[in-house]
N, C-alpha and C positions, 0 to 999 in steps of 0.2 A: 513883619513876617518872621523875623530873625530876632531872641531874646536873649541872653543879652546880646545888644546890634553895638561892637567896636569898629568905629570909622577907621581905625589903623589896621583892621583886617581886611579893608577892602581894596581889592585891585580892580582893574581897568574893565575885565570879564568875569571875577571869581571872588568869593570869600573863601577867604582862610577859616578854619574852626578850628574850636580847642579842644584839647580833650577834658572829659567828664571825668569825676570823683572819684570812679569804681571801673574795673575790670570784669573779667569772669575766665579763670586759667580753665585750659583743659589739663586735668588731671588724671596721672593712668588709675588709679585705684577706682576710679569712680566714674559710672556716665553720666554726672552732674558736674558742670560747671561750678568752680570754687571762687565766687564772689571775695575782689580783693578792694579794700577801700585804697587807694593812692591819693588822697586828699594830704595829708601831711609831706609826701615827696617833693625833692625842688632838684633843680642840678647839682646839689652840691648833696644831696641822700637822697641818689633814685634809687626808684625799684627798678631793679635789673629784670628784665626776659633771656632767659637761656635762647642761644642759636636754637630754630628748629622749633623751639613753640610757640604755642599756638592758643590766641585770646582772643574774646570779642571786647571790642572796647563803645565807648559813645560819647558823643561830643557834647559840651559843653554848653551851648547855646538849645535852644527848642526852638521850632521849627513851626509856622502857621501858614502855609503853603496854600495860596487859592487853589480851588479845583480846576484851576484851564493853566497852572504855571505846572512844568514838571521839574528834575534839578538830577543834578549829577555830583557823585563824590568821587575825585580822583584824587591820588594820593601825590603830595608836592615831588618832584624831582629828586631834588634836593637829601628828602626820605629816605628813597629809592636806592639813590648811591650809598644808602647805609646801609640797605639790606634788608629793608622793611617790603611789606607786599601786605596791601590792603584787600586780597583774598576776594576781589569784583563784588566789594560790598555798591557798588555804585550807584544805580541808576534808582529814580524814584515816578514813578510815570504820573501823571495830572492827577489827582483825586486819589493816588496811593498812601499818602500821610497823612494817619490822624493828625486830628488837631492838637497842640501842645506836645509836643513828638522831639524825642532827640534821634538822633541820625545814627543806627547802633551799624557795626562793619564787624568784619574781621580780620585779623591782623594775622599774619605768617611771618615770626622772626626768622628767614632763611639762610642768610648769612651775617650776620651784623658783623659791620667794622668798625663802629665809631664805639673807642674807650670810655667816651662820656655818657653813655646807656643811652636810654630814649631819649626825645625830644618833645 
């Protein structure tokens, strides 16, 4: 159901997901999203998100969901206390996801505190 499936991201009731290769910034100049690759980033040269903007991102894994299973994305705690806000990309109802499908959200940098940029 889950491509690629890391048994270290599984918990007790939840996977964990990563995030995917590219962004898409909202940008004032334009009502097109500016498609960003972050594939080259690590912790030690992220790409920073300014406080207050605003991206859709997608996760890393694809997604083959039977039609009678539905799923939820909530965003880790842990996130949260940095100031992250997954924007209720959440809920996917039974038979709502194509097949081959990465889990696309949107993200709201609202206050970020942590000096080490994203996660």
């Amino acid at each position: 159901m889950v491509m690629p499936f890391d048994e270290e991201l599984l918990n007790p009731a939840s996977l964990d997901v990563t995030l995917g290769s590219r962004i898409m910034i909202e940008v004032a100049e334009t009502p097109e999203l500016q498609v960003v690759d972050i594939l080259g980033h690590t912790a030690d040269d992220p790409y920073l998100i300014q406080p207050g903007e605003f991206f859709l991102a997608e996760t890393r894994e694809i997604f083959n969901l039977p039609n009678h299973i539905g799923a939820q994305f909530v965003l880790k705690s842990s996130r949260a206390r940095e100031g992250w806000d997954h924007a209720e990309a959440g809920w996917c109802d039974p038979d709502g996801m194509a097949a081959d499908s990465r889990w696309r959200f949107a993200i709201n940098a609202d206050c970020i505190r942590s000096a080490s940029g994203p996660a």
